[in-house]
C-alpha positions as CSV (number, residue, x, y, z in Angstrom):
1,X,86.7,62.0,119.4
2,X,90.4,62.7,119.6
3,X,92.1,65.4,121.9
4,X,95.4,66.9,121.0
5,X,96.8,67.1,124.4
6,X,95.4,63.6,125.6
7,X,97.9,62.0,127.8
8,X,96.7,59.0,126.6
9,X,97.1,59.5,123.1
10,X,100.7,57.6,121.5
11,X,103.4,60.0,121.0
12,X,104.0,60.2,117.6
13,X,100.7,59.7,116.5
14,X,98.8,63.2,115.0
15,X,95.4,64.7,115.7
16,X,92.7,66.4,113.7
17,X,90.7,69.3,114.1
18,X,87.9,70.5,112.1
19,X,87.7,74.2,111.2
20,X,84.7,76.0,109.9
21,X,85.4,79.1,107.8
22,X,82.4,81.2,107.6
23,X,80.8,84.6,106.3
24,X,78.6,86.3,104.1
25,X,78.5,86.1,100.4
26,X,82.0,87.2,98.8
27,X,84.0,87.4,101.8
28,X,86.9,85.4,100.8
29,X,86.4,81.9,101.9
30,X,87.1,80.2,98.8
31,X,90.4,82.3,98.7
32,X,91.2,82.1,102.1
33,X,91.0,77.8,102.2
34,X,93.3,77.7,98.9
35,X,96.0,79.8,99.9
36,X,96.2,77.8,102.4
37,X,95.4,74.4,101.6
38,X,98.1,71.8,101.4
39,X,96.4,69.9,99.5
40,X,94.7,71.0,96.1
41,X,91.2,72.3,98.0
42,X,87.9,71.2,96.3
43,X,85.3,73.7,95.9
44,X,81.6,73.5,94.7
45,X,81.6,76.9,93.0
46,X,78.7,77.4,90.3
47,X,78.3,79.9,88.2
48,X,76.4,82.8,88.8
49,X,73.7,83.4,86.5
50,X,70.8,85.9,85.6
51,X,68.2,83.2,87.0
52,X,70.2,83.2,90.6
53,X,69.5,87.0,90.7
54,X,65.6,86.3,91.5
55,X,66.7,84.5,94.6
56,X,70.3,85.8,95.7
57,X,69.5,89.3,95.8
58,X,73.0,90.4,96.8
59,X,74.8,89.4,93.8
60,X,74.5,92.9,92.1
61,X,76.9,93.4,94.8
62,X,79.5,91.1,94.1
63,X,82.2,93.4,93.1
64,X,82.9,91.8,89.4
65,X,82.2,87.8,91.7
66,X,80.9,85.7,88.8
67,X,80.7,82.1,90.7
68,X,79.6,81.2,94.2
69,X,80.3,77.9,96.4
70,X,76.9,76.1,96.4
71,X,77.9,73.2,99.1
72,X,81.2,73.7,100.6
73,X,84.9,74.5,100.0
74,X,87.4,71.9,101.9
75,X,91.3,71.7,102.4
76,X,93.4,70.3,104.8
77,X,96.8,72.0,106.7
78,X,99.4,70.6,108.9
79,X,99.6,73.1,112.0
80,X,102.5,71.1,113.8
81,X,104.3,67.3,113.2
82,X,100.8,66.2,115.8
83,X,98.2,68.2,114.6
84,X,96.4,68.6,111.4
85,X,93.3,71.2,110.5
86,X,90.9,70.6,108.3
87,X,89.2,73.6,107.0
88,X,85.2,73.4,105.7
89,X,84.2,76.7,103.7
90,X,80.3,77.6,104.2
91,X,78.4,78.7,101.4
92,X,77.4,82.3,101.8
93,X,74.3,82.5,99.9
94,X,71.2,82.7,102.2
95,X,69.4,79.7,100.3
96,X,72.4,77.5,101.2
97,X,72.4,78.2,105.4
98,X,70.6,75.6,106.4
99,X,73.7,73.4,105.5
100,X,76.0,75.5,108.0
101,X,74.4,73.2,110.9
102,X,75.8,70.2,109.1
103,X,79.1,71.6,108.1
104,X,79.5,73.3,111.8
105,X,78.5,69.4,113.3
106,X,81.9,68.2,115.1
107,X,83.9,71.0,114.8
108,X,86.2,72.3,117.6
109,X,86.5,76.2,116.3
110,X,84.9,78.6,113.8
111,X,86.6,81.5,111.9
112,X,83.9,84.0,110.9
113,X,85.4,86.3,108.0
114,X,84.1,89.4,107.5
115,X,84.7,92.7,104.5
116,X,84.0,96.2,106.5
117,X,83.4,97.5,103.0
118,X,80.0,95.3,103.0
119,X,79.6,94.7,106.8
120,X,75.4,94.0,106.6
121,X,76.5,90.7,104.9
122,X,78.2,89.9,108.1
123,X,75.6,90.0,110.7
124,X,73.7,86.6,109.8
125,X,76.9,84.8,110.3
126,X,78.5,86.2,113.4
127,X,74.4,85.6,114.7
128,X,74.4,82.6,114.0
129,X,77.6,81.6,116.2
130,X,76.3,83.9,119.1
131,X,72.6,82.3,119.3
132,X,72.7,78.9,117.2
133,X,75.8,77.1,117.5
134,X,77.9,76.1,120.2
135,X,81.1,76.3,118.4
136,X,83.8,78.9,119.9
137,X,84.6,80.9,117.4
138,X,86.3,84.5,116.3
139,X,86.0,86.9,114.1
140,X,88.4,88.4,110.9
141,X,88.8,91.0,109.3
142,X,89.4,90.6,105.9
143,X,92.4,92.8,104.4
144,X,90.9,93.1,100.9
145,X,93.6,96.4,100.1
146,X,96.3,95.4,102.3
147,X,95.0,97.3,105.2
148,X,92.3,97.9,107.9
149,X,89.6,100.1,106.7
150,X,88.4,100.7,109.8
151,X,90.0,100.7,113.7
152,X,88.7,97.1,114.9
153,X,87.0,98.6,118.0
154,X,84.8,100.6,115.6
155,X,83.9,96.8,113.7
156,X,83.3,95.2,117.3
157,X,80.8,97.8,118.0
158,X,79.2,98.2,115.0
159,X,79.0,94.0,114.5
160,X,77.8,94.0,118.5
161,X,80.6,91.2,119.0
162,X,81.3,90.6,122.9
163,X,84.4,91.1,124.2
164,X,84.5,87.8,124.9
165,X,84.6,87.1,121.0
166,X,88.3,87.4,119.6
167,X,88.6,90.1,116.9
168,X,91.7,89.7,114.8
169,X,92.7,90.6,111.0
170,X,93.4,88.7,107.6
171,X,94.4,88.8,104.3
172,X,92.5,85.3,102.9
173,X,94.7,85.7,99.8
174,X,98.1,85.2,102.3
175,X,98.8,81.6,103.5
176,X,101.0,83.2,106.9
177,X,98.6,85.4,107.6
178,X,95.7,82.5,107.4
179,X,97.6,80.4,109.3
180,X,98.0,83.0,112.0
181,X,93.9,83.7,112.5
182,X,93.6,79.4,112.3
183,X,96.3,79.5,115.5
184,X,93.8,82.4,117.1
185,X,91.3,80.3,116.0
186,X,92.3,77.2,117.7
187,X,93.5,78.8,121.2
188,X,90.3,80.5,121.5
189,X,88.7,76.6,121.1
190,X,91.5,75.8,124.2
191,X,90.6,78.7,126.2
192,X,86.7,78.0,125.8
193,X,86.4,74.2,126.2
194,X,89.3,74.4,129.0
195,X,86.4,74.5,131.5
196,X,84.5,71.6,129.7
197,X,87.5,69.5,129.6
198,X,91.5,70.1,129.8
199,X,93.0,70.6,126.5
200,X,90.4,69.2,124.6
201,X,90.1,69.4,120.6
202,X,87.7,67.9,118.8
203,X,88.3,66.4,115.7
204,X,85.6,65.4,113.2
């Protein structure tokens, strides 16, 4: 386990994190890891296909989506000359969830991304965190038009999300604005785990 505030940790060496980025189907994971990815991100997109209908029962609902990540989406991003990320996508299709516990195992921090215009797809996810995890995590709007649909108090109530959960925005397709929600991300990992331990990270 490596800590990126441990006294006892050399100077100039760096720590690693490990970031889940999660959500429902279509929300903009894949996007959101490549625009932000220093290094070329691999993806385990399939393609969609009339078969996967009988069994994904949201992909009439895609919005013109013709593939969908079947394992995971991974990338990797330098937060500071001592600290890298690296950022595992969850796949969003309900017969792919029983993966999340693996991909969520060792991670310091969750960012839960969510699409107001298709909030239902949202609940299993921010659930998930709340009752079946015990990663801190927060929550994200994503800007699919440039803008918030909706005021965020009005998402907060209508995803049930504690006040204790931070609620924040961003565009998955901008690599500053990702990079903002992974620093909320990671200070809302500080702020929980300070009582656990001081200034602890966990790193995969």
């Amino acid at each position: 386990m490596v800590y990126a505030s441990s006294p006892d940790r050399p100077p100039h060496s760096r720590a690693s994190a490990k970031i889940v980025v999660a959500g429902g189907f279509g929300v903009g994971k894949t996007t959101l890891v490549g625009a932000v990815s220093e290094i070329p991100p691999v993806n385990t997109e399939a393609w969609m296909t009339q078969a996967a209908k009988t069994v994904d029962s949201m992909a009439d609902e895609a919005g013109g989506k013709t593939t969908t990540t079947v394992a995971m989406d991974f990338g990797r991003i330098t937060m500071a000359p001592d600290l890298i990320l690296y950022l595992f996508g969850t796949p969003g299709q309900p017969r792919f969830w029983p993966m999340w516990d693996d991909l969520c195992r060792g991670a310091s921090g969750a960012l839960v991304l969510v699409d107001t215009r298709r909030l239902d797809l949202s609940f299993p996810a921010v659930n998930y965190f709340e009752n079946d995890s015990d990663v801190p995590f927060i929550v994200a709007v994503n800007l699919f038009d440039g803008r918030c649909s909706h005021p965020l108090p009005e998402v907060r109530d209508a995803l049930s999300l504690p006040t204790e959960v931070p609620l924040t925005t961003c565009d998955a397709r901008d690599r500053g604005s990702v990079a903002r929600a992974l620093t909320e991300t990671l200070t809302h990992t500080l702020q929980t785990t300070a009582g656990r331990r001081p200034d602890a990270v966990a790193a995969p």
